[in-house]
Wavefront OBJ file of the C-alpha trace (Angstrom):
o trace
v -76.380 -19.656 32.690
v -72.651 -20.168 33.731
v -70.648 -22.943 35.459
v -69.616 -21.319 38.767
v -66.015 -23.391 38.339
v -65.677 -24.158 34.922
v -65.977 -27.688 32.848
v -62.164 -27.994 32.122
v -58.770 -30.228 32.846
v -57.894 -28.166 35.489
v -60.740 -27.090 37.621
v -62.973 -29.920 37.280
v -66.280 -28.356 36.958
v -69.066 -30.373 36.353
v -72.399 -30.265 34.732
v -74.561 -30.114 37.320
v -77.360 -27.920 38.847
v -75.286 -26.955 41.831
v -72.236 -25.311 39.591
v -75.253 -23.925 37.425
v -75.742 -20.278 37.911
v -77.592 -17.277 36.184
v -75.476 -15.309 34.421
v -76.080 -12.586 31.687
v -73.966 -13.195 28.328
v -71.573 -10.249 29.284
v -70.326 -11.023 32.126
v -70.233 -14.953 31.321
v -68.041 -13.810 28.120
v -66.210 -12.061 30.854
v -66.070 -14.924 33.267
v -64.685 -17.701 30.500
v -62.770 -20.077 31.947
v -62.243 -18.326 35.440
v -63.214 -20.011 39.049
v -65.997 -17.678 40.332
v -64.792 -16.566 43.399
v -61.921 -15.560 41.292
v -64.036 -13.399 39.332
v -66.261 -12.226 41.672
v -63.287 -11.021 43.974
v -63.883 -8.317 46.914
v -67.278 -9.231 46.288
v -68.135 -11.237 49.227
v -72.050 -11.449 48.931
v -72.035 -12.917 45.921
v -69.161 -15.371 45.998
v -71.375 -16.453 49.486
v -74.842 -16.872 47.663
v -73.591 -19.045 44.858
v -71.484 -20.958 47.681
v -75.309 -21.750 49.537
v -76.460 -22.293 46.009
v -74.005 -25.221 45.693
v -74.804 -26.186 49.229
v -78.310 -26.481 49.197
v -77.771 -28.604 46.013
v -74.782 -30.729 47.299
v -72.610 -29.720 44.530
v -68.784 -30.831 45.832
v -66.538 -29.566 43.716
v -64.330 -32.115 42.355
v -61.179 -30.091 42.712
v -60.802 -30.659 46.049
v -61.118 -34.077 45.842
v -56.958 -35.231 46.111
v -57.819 -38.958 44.899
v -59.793 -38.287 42.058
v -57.319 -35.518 40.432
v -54.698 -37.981 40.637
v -56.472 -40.888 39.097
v -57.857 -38.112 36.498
v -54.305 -36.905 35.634
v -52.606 -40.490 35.357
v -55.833 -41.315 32.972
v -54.761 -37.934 30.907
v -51.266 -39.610 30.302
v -52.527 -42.404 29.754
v -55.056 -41.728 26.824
v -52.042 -39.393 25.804
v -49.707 -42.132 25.396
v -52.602 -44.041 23.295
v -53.485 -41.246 21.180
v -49.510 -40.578 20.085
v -49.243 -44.183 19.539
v -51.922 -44.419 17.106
v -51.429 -41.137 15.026
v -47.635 -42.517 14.682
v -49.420 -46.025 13.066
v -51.903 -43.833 11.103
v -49.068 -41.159 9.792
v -47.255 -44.428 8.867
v -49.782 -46.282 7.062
v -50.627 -42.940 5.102
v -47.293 -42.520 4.447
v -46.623 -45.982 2.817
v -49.595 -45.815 0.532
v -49.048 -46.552 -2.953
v -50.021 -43.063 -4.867
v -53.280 -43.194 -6.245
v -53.860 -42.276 -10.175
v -55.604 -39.457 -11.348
v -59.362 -40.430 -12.596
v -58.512 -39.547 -16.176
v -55.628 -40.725 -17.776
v -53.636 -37.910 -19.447
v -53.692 -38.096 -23.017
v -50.630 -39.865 -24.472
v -48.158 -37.359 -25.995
v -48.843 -36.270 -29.854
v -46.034 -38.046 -31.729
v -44.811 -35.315 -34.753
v -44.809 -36.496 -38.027
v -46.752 -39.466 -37.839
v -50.149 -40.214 -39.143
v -53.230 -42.061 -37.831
v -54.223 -45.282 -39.186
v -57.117 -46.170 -40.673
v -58.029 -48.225 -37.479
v -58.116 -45.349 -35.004
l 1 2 3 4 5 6 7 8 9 10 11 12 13 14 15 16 17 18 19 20 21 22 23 24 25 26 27 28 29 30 31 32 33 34 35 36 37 38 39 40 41 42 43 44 45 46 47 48 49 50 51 52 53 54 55 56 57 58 59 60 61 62 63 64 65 66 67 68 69 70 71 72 73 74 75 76 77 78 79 80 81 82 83 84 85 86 87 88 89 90 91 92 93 94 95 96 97 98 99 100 101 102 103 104 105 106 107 108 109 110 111 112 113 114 115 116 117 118 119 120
């Protein structure tokens, strides 16, 4: 199975049973992240059967919908802005950590010429 137009940013595919079509692993390799009738062109039969396909199952492709792209790209900014706002308060925090001390002390230096005492 493929997506007809594919689940990404930019074309909007969706998930559903009318952008679902069969597809052998070749030529969906081949496909990746290309609209079909971009794929499929010259190749008019086809690129009209999986058209019907998405008719008779009221797929609308979301592309084409002006109003939704725009409130889709201003919410892409938007969780942009968010995310670069809290990596810089995470990179900060990690920054200003105190460094943490190994789990085993390091022995303390030999001292030359001394002796142990009795009590060590």
């Amino acid at each position: 199975m493929d997506h007809a137009i594919p689940i990404s940013k930019r074309a909007l595919g969706e998930h559903r049973l009318g952008n679902l079509v069969p597809s052998c692993a070749a030529c969906n390799g081949e496909k990746g992240e290309k609209h079909f009738a971009t794929f499929l062109a010259g190749q008019a039969e086809r690129i009209a059967r999986i058209k019907a396909h998405m008719a008779r199952h009221g797929y609308q492709p979301l592309a084409n919908n002006k109003a939704l792209r725009q409130v889709l790209d201003t919410a892409y900014k938007e969780v942009g802005q968010i995310a670069t706002r809290y990596t810089t308060i995470i990179d900060a925090l990690l920054r200003d950590r105190p460094q943490v001390r190994p789990l085993r002390p390091s022995p303390p230096p030999a001292v030359s010429g001394s002796r142990p005492s009795p009590a060590d």
